[in-house]
C-alpha positions in Angstrom: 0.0 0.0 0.0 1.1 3.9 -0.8 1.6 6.2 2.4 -1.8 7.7 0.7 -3.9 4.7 0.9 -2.6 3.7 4.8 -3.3 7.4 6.0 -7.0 6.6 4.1 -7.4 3.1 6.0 -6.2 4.6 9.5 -9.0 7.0 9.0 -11.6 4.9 7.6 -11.0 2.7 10.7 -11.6 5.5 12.9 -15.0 6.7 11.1 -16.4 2.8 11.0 -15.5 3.0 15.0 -17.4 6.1 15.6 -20.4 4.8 13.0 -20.7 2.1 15.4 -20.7 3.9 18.6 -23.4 6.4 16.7 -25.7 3.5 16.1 -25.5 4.5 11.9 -24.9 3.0 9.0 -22.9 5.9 7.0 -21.3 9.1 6.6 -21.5 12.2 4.0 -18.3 14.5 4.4 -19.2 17.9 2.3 -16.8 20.0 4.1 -13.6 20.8 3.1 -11.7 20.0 6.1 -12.8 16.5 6.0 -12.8 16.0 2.5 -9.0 16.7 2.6 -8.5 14.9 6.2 -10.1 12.0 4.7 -8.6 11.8 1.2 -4.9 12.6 2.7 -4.6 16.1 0.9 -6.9 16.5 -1.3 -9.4 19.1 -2.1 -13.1 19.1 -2.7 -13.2 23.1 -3.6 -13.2 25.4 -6.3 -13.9 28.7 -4.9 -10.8 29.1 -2.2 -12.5 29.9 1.3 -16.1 28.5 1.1 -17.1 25.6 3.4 -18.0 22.8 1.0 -16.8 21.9 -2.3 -17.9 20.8 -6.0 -17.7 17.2 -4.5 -18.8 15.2 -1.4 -17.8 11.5 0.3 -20.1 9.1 1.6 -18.7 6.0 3.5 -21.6 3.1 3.3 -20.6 -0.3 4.7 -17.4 -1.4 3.0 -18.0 1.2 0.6 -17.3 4.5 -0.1 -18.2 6.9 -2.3 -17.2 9.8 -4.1 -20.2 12.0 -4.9 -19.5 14.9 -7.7 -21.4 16.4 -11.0 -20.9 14.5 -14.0 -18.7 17.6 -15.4 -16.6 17.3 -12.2 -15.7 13.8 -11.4 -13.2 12.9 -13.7 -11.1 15.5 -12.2 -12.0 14.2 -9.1 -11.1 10.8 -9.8 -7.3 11.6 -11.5 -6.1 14.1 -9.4 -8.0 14.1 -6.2 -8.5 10.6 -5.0 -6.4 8.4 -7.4 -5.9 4.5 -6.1 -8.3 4.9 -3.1 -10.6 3.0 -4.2 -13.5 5.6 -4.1 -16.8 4.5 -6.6 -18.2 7.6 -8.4 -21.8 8.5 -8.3 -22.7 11.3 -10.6 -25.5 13.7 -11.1 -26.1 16.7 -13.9 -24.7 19.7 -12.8 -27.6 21.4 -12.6 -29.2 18.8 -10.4 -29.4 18.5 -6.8 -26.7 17.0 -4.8 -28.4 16.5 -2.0 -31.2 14.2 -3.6 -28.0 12.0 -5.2 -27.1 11.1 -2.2 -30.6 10.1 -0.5 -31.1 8.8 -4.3 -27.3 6.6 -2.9 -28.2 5.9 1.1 -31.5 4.8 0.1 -33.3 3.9 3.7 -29.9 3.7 5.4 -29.5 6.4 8.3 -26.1 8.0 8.1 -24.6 11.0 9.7 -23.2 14.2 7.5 -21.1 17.0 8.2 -23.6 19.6 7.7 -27.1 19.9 7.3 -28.7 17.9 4.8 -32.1 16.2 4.8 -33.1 14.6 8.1 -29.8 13.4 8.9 -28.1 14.1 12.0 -25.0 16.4 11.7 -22.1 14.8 13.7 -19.9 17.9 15.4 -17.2 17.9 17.8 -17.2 13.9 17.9 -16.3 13.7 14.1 -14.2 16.8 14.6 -12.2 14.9 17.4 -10.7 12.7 14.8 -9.2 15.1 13.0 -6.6 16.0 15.6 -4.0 13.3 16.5 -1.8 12.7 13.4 -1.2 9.9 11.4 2.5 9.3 10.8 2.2 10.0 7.4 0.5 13.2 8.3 3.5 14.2 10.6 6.0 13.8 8.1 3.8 16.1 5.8 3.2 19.0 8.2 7.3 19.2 9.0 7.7 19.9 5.3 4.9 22.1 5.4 6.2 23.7 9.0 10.1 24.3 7.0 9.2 25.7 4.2 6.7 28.1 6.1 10.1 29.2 8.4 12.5 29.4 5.8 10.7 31.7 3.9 9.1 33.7 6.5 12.8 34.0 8.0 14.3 35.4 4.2 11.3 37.7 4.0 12.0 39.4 7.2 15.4 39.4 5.3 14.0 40.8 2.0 12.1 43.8 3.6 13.3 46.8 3.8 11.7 50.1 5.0 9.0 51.9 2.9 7.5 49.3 1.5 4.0 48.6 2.4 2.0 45.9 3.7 0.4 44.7 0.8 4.0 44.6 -0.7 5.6 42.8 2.1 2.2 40.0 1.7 3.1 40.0 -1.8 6.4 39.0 -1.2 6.0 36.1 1.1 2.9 35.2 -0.9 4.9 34.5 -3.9 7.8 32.4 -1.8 5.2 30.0 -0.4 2.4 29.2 -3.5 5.3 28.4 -5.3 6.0 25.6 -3.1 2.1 24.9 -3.5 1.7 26.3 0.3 -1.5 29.1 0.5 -1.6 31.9 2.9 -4.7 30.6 4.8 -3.8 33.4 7.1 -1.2 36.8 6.6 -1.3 39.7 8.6 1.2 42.2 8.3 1.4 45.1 11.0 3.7 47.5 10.7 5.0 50.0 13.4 1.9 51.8 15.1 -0.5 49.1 13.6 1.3 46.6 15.2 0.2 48.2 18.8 -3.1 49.2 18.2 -4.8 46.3 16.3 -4.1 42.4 17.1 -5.4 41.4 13.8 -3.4 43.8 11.3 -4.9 42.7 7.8 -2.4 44.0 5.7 -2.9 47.9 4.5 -0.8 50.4 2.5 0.7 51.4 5.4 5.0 51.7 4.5 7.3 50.5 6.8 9.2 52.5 9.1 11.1 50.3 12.0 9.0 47.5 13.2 7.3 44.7 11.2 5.0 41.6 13.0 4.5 39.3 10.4 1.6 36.3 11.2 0.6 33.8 9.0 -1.0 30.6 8.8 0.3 28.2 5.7 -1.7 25.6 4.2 -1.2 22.4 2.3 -2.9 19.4 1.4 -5.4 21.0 4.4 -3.0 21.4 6.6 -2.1 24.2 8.7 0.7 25.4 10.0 1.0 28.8 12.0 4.3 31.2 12.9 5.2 34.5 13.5 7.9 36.8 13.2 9.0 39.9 14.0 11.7 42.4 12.6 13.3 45.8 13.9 15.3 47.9 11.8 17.8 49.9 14.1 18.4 49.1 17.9 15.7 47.4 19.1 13.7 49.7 22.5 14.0 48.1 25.7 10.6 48.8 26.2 9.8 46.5 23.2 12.0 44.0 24.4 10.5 43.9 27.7 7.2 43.6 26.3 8.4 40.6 23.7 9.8 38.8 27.1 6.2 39.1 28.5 5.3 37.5 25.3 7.5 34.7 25.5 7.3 34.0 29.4 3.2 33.4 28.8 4.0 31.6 25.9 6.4 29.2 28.1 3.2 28.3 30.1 1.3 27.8 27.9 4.0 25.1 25.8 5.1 23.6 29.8 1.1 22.5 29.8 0.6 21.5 26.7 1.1 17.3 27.3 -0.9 14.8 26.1 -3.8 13.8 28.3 -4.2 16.9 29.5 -7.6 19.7 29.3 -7.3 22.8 27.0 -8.9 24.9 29.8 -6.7 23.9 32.4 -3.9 25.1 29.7 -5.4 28.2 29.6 -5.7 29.4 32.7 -2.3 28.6 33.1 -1.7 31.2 30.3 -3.8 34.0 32.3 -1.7 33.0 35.2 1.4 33.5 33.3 0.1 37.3 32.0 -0.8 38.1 35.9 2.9 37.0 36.7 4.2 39.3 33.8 2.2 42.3 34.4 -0.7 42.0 32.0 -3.2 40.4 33.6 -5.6 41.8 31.5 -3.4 41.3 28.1 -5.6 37.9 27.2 -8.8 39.8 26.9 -7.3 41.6 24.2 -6.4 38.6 21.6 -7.6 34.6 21.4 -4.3 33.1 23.0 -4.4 30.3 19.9 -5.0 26.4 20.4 -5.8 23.4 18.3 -4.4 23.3 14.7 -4.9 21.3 12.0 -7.3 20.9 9.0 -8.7 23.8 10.5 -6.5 27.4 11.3 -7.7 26.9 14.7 -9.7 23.2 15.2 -10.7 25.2 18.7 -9.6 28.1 20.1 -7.6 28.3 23.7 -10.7 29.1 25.9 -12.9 27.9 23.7 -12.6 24.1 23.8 -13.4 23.4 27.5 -14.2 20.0 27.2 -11.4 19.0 24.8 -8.6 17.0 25.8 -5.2 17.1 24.4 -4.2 13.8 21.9 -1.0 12.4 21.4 -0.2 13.6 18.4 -2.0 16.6 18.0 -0.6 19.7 17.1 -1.1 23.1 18.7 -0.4 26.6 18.5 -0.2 29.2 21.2 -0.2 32.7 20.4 0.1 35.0 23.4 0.1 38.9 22.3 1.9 41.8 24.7 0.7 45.6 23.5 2.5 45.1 19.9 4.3 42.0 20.7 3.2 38.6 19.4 5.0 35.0 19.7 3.8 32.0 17.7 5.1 28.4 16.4 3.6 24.9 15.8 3.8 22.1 17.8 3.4 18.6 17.6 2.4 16.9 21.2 4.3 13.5 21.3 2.7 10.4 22.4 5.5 8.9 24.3 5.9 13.2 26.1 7.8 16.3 25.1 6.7 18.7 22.0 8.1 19.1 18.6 8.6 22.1 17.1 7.2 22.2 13.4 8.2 25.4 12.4 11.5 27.4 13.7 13.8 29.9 12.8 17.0 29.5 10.6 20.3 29.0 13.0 21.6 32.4 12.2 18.4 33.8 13.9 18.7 35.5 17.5 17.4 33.2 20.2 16.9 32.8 24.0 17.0 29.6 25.3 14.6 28.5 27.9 13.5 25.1 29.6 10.1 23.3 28.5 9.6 20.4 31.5 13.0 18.5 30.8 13.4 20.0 27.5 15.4 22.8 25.7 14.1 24.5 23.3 15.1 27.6 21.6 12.6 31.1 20.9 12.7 33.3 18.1 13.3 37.1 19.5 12.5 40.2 17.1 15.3 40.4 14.9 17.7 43.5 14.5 18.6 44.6 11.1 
């Protein structure tokens, strides 16, 4: 078997389990996280951003299905789903999808991803297998993870000042879709944007001194988040102070991030750690990050109280101080510890600090 068809069969298993538990006999996936979680990469859209695509999955039995317009599913079949063993089942364009697929389940009583017919939509219980990562998933998302740091690292390199926003998106933009990686997520603040708005959608602002580049990179639906941030001239201590805030909330955040454990009490260990810096009211300002994956947040930090961390999963924190933001990928190990997925190049300026028993080095704003 291909590493394409044993991610598919790891995840099949996992659906037929959770069918069973469910009391159904099926599933329709329209979404596009799950299309591409379940078809290891691919994708079910053609307009970039909607929810559901030109093509849907249904799992029946032994069987499974993949459900397209009659204009649509060759392409489907060649370069979307190739040798895994999905049967087509067609309509006209210009007929309804949603009566194919009652016209395919017949009487059987399946589950779908969103609402369709008088079938119940499975949530947070289909979402949950999403998050711990197949082995062929991990070794995807740490390509994904280097490219996303290498370039970000020679775009903070490439910058210079008076260029603006869109320009500096432009430029990153280009360095990752050639790779086949798309900006899910860019924000670019620059100077006094960076301070006053947390979510800097890039502007024609021009550069002066201080850049905070964020951005989420995705591939084959998977997401990977980082950010980065670039002084030109001696950097303020009053900025660095702030970035250590940053990074000492951040550290709380990564120490509780183990397998096995709940996503709230991880962040309330993050509010503890603003309280400690001298922000303890620096969280309300910004979501603090959380679960990553097919989604550019699966749940938010906060959000997800009755969430527990899987091995495997991968997670990213990103605590903001007035200007000052910190952010990588991690993977949550099975057997304990965190991997980093994305990183900085070794020529960039670091502080090393301890994670449990674990080194691990953090970005700081870098001085050009």
């Amino acid at each position: 078997m291909t590493n394409k068809q044993n991610e598919v069969a790891k995840k099949e298993q996992r659906i037929r389990e959770l069918l069973a538990r469910m009391g159904l006999d099926g599933l329709c996936l329209s979404r596009a996280v799950n299309f591409s979680w379940f078809t290891a990469g691919g994708n079910n859209r053609v307009v970039t951003g909607s929810e559901t695509g030109a093509a849907a999955l249904v799992i029946l039995g032994d069987r499974k299905y993949i459900v397209a317009p009659k204009n649509e599913i060759e392409r489907f079949l060649e370069e979307q789903v190739p040798d895994l063993a999905f049967e087509p089942w067609t309509y006209e364009w210009y007929e309804s999808r949603e009566k194919a697929i009652a016209d395919l389940v017949g009487s059987r009583r399946i589950g779908s991803d969103i609402p369709m017919g008088d079938w119940p939509v499975l949530g947070a219980d289909l979402n949950r297998l999403r998050y711990s990562l197949t082995e062929e998933e991990i070794a995807r998302a740490r390509e994904i993870g280097a490219i996303c740091s290498r370039e970000l690292a020679a775009t903070c390199v490439n910058i210079s000042p008076g260029m603006t926003e869109w320009e500096i998106q432009a430029e990153l933009s280009y360095r990752l879709i050639k790779y086949g990686i798309r900006p899910a997520v860019l924000l670019v603040g620059t100077d006094e944007r960076a301070f006053k708005h947390r979510h800097p959608v890039p502007t024609d602002k021009k550069l002066d001194k201080y850049a905070v580049i964020g951005l989420v990179g995705e591939k084959g639906g998977l997401h990977l988040a980082l950010t980065r941030s670039v002084y030109f001239g001696r950097l303020p201590d009053h900025l660095r102070r702030l970035y250590d805030a940053a990074l000492k909330v951040e550290a709380a955040f990564l120490q509780a991030s183990k397998a096995g454990t709940g996503s709230r009490f991880i962040f309330d260990r993050g509010r503890e750690a603003y309280a400690n810096a001298g922000f303890p009211d620096e969280w309300r300002r910004h979501h603090q990050g959380g679960a990553i994956g097919y989604a550019p947040r699966e749940y938010r930090a906060g959000e997800g109280d009755e969430e527990t961390i899987q091995p495997d999963q991968m997670l990213a924190w990103n605590p903001t101080v007035q200007g000052t933001k910190c952010e990588d990928t991690v993977l949550v190990k099975g057997g304990g510890g965190l991997e980093f997925l994305t990183s900085v190049p070794g020529w960039w300026p670091v502080e090393k600090i301890m994670i449990g028993h674990q080194e691990v080095s953090r970005p700081l704003i870098l001085e050009r």
